[in-house]
LUMKE-18824 format. One line per field, with one value per residue (C-alpha): residue in three letters; x, y, z. Coordinates in nm, 2 decimals, always signed. Layout:
! LUMKE-18824
aa (ALA, ...)
east (X, ...)
north (Y, ...)
up (Z, ...)
This chain:
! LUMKE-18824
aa (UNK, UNK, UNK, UNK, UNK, UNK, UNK, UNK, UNK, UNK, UNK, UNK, UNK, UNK, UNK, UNK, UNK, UNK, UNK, UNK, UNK, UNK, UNK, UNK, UNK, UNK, UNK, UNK, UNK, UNK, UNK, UNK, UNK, UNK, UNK, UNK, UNK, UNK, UNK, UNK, UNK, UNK, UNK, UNK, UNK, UNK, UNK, UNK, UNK, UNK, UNK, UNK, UNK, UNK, UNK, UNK, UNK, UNK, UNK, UNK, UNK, UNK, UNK, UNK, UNK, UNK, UNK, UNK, UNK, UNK, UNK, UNK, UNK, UNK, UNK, UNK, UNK, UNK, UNK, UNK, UNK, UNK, UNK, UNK, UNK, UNK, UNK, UNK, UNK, UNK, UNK, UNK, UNK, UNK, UNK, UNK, UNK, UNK, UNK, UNK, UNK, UNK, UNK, UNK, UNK, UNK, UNK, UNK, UNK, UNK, UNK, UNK, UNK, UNK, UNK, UNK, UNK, UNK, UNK, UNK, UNK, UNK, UNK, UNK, UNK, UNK, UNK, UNK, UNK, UNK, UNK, UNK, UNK, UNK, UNK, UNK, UNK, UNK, UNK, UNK, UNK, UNK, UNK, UNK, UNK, UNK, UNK, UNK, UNK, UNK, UNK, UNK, UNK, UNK, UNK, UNK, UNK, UNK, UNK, UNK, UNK, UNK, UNK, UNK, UNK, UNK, UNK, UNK, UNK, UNK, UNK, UNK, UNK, UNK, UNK, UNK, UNK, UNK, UNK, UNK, UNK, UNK, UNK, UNK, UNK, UNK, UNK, UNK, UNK, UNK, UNK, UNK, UNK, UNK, UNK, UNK, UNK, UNK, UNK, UNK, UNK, UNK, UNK, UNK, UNK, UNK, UNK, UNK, UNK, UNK, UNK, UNK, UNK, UNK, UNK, UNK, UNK, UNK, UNK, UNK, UNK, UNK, UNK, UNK, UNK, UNK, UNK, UNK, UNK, UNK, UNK, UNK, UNK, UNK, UNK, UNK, UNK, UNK, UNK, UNK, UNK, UNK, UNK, UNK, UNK, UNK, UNK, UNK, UNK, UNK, UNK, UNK, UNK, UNK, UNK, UNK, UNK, UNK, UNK, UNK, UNK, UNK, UNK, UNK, UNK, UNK, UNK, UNK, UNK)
east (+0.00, +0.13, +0.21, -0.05, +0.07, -0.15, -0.13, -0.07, -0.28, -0.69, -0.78, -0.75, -0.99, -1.08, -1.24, -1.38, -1.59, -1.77, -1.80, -1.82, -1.48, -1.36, -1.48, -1.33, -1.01, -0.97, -1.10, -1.04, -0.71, -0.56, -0.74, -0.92, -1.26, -1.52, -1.58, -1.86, -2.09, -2.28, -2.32, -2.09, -2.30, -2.23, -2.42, -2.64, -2.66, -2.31, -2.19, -1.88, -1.72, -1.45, -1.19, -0.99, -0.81, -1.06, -1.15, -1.15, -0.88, -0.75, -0.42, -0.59, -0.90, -0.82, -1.24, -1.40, -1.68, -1.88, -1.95, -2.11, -1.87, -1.67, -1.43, -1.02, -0.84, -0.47, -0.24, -0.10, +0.06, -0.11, -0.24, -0.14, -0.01, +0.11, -0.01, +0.23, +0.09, +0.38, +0.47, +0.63, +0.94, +1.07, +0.86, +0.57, +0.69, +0.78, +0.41, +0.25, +0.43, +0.32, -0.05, -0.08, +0.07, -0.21, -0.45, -0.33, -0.18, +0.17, +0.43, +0.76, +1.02, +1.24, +1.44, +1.20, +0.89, +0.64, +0.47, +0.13, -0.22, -0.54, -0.81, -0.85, -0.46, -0.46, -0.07, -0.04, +0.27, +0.34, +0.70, +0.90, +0.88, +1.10, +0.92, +0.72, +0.36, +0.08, +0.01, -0.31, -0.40, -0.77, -0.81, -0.84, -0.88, -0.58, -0.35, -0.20, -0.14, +0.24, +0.24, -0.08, -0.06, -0.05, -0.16, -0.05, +0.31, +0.26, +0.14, +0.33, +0.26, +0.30, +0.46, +0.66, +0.74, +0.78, +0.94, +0.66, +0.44, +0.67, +0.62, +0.23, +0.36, +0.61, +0.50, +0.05, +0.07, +0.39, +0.50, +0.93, +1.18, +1.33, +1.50, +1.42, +1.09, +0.95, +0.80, +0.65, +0.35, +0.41, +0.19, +0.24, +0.09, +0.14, +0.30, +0.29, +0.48, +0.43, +0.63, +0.66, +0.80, +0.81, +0.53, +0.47, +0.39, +0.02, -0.22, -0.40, -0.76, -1.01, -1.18, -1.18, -0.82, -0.74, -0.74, -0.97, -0.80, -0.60, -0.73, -0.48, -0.58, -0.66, -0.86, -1.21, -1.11, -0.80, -1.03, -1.12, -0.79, -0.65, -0.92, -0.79, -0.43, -0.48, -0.74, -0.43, -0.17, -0.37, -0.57, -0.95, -1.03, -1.43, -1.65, -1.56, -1.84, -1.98, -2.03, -2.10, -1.74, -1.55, -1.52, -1.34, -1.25, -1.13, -0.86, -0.64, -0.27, -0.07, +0.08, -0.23, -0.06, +0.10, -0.11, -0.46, -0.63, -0.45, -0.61, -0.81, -0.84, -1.01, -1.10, -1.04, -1.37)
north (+0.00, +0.35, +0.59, +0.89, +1.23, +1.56, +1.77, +2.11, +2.39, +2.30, +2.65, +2.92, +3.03, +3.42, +3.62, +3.96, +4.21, +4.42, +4.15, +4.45, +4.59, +4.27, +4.14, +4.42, +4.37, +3.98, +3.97, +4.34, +4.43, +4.10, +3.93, +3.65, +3.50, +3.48, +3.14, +3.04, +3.23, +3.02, +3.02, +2.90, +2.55, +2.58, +2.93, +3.03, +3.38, +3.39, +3.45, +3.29, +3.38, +3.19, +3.36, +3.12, +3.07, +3.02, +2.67, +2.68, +2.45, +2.36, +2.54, +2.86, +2.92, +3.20, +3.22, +3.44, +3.44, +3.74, +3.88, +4.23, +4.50, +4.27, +4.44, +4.38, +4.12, +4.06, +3.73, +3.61, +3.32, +2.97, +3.17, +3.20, +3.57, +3.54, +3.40, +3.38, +3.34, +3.26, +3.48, +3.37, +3.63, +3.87, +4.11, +3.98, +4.17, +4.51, +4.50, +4.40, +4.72, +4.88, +4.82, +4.80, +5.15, +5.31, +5.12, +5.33, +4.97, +5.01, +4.75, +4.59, +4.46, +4.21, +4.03, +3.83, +3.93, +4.18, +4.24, +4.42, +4.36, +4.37, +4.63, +4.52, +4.42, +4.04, +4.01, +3.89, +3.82, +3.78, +3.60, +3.45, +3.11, +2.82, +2.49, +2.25, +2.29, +2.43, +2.76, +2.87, +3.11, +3.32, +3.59, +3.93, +4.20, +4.42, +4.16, +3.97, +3.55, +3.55, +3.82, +3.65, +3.49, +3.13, +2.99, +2.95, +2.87, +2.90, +3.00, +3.10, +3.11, +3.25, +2.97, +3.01, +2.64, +2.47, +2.18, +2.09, +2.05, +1.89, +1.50, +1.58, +1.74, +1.51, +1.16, +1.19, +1.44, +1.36, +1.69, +1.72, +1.94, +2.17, +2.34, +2.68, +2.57, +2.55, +2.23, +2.11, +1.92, +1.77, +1.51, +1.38, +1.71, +1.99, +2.05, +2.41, +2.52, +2.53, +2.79, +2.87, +3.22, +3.37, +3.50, +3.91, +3.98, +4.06, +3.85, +3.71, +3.85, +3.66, +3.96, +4.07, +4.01, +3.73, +3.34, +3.12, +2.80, +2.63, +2.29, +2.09, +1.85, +1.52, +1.28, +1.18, +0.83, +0.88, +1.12, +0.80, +0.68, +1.04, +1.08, +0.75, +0.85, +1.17, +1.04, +0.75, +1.06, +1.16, +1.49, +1.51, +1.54, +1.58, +1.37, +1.39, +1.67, +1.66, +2.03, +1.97, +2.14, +2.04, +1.76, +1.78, +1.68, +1.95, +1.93, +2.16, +2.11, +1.90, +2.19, +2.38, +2.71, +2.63, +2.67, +2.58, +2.81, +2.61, +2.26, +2.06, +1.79, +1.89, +1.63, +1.87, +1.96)
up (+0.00, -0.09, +0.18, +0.23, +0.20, +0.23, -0.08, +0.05, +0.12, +0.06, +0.16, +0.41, +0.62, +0.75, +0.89, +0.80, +0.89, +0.59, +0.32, +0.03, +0.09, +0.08, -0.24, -0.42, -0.28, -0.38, -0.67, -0.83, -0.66, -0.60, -0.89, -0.78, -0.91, -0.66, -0.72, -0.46, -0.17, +0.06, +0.45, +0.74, +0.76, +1.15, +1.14, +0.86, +0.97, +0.82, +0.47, +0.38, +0.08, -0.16, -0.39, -0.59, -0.94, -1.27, -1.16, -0.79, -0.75, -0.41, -0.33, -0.42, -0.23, +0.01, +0.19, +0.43, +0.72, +0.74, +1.09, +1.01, +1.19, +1.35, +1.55, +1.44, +1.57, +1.63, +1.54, +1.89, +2.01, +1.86, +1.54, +1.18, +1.08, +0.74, +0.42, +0.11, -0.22, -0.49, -0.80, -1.14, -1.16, -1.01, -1.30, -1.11, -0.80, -0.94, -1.10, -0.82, -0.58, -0.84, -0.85, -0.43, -0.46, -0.68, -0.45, -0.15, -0.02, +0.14, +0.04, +0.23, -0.03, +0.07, -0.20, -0.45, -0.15, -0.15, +0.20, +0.27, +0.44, +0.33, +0.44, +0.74, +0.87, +0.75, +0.64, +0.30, +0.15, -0.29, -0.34, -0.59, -0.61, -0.82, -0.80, -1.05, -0.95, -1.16, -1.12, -1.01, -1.21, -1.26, -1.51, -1.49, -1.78, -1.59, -1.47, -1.73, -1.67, -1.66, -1.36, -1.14, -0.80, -0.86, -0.55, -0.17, -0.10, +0.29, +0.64, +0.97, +1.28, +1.61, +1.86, +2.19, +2.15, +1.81, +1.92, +2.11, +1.78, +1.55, +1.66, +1.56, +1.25, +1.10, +1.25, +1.22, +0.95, +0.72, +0.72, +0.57, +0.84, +0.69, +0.97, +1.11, +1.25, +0.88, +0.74, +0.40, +0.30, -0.01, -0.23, -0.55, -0.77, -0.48, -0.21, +0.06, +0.35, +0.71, +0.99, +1.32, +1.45, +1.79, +1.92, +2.02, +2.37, +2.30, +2.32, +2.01, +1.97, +1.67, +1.48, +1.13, +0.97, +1.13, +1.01, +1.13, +1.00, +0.74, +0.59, +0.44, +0.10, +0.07, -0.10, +0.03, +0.00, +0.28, +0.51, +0.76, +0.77, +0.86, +1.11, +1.28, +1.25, +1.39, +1.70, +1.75, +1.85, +2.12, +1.94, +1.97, +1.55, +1.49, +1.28, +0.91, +0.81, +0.44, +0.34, +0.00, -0.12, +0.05, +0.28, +0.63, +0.98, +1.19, +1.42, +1.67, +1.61, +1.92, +2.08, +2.24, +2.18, +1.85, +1.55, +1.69, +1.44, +1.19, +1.20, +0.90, +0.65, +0.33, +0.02, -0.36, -0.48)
């Protein structure tokens, strides 16, 4: 029997708190398709929205739950702060400053990265990226193809203990070291990274800008047997829950103040 192995990034989850505003900055300043709006299926009162490439492909579906003027939140300890979507060249970047700048948006450069947040504070990061996978790609009449995001390269998070997570990560989840408190997921067709870095003395508040989780892909075929494996290392996953698109068990990571926003198993649509 072949081994399993998670295929990257599914999705990442958000939050935010005046769904207008953020429509028009994913898919008119970033360039993403709205590809779905339905409800949070554990609150119907909610809207939750889903920006992805032109096909909706997992690896590229950033979403968002929509709590009417919810107040901002802050990345602390045990919570994801940064998501990194990967560029083509480093054309890509000087376009992208570029673009953010007419937008109002403040940039950071550093190197082949391009640093910024969205209206409401989430960090987002664009950055150069060598590797094989297929880029994930939607269209837009003002960005052209070559100098799109193409997808999610990674998350960080805030941690005062890495260590303390990385059995969970590398023996339940099959998650590569790569040193520097950074891991990789990697299947056959995708793979994403994974960080840790030290935490800031505040404490983390959910609210609008912040991440709610990150669900990691799979097929619905391995979703039992990953629900077993992870319930064998001692963490509490829930029932696999059919939401129509997609699929998932939800879990918080090992460490309880290391990455428990960032916990999921999600089946491509």
């Amino acid at each position: 029997m072949q081994p399993m192995h998670l295929e990257g990034i599914h999705h990442i989850t958000c939050i935010t708190g005046d769904a207008p505003q953020n429509v028009d900055f994913y898919t008119r300043v970033l360039g993403l398709r709205l590809v779905k709006k339905t409800v949070n299926q554990d609150d119907p009162t909610v809207y939750h929205l889903f920006y992805a490439d032109e096909r909706g492909n997992p690896g590229s579906d950033i979403t968002f739950f929509e709590y009417p003027g919810a107040a901002p939140g802050r990345a602390g300890a045990g919570m994801v702060h940064l998501i990194t979507w990967r560029l083509g060249s480093d054309d890509a970047i000087a376009f992208w400053a570029e673009r953010l700048a007419a937008e109002g948006v403040e940039t950071a450069r550093d190197g082949s990265a391009l640093r910024f947040a969205d209206p409401e504070g989430l960090s987002l990061e664009l950055a150069v990226v060598d590797t094989d996978d297929a880029p994930l790609i939607a269209e837009h009449p003002e960005i052209p193809s070559e100098l799109a995001v193409q997808g999610f390269d990674s998350v960080r998070a805030y941690s005062d203990d890495p260590d303390r997570s990385s059995g969970f990560l590398e023996e339940t989840l099959g998650f590569g070291p790569l040193g520097d408190s950074e891991w990789e997921c990697r299947g056959d067709f995708r793979g994403s990274l994974y960080a840790y870095d030290a935490p800031p003395a505040e404490r983390g508040v959910p609210g609008a800008g912040t991440v709610h989780h990150v669900a990691w892909a799979s097929t619905v075929e391995d979703h039992a047997t990953w629900r077993k494996r992870v319930a064998d290392a001692g963490a509490h996953p829930t029932p696999i829950i059919g939401r129509l698109w997609p699929t998932s068990a939800y879990v918080r990571a090992a460490h309880p103040r290391a990455g428990r926003r960032s916990a999921a198993g999600s089946a491509p649509p």
